[in-house]
VMD Tcl script that draws the C-alpha trace (Angstrom):
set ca {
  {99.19 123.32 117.78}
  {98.62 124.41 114.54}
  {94.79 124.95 114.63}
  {95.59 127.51 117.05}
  {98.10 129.79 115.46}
  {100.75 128.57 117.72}
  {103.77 126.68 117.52}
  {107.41 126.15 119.85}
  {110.30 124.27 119.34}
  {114.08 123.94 121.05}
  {117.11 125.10 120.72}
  {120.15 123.06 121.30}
  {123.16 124.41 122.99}
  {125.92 126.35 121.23}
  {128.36 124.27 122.87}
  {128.50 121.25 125.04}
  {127.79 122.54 128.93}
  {125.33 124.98 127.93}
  {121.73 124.94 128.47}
  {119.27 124.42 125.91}
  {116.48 127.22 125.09}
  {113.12 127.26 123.16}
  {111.03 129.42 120.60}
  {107.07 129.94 120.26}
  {105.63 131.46 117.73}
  {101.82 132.95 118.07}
  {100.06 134.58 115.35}
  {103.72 135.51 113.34}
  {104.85 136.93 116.63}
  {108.41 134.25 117.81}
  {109.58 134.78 121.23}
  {113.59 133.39 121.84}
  {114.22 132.27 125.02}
  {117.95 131.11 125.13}
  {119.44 133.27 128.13}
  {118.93 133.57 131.57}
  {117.24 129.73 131.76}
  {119.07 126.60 133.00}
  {117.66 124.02 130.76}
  {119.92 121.16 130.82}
  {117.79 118.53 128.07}
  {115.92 119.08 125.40}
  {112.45 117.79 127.65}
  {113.34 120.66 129.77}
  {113.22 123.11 127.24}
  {110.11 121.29 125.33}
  {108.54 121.65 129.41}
  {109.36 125.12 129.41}
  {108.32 126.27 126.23}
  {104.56 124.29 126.97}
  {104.44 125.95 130.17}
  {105.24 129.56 128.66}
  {102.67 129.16 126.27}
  {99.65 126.77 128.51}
  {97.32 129.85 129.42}
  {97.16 131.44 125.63}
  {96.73 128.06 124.28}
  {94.33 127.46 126.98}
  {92.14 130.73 126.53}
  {92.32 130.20 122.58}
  {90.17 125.98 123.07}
  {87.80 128.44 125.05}
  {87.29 130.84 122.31}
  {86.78 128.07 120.30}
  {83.50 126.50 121.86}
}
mol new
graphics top color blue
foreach p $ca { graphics top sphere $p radius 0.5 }
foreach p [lrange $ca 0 end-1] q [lrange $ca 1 end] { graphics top cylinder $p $q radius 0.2 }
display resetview
């Protein structure tokens, strides 16, 4: 989503058991989320980190027209 200013990623688990978390980063700005989520695969976290960021992504393609 680089056109956009915005990009996520995952993180994996510090240790096996754990859940996973995910980053986004908009305009410089990252956001961590590795606590309070049950995320038990990396698609989970990859889900949750989309979902997070779907309505800035989706007002930014407006902007753009």
């Amino acid at each position: 989503m680089g056109d956009y200013n915005m990009s996520f990623g995952t993180l994996p688990p510090y240790s096996e058991g754990e859940s996973w978390g995910y980053y986004y980063c908009i305009d410089g700005e990252k956001h961590t989320v590795d606590s309070g989520v049950i995320l038990k695969t990396k698609a989970q976290a990859q889900l949750a980190a989309v979902y997070d960021t779907r309505y800035k992504l989706e007002n930014r393609i407006k902007e753009s027209f």
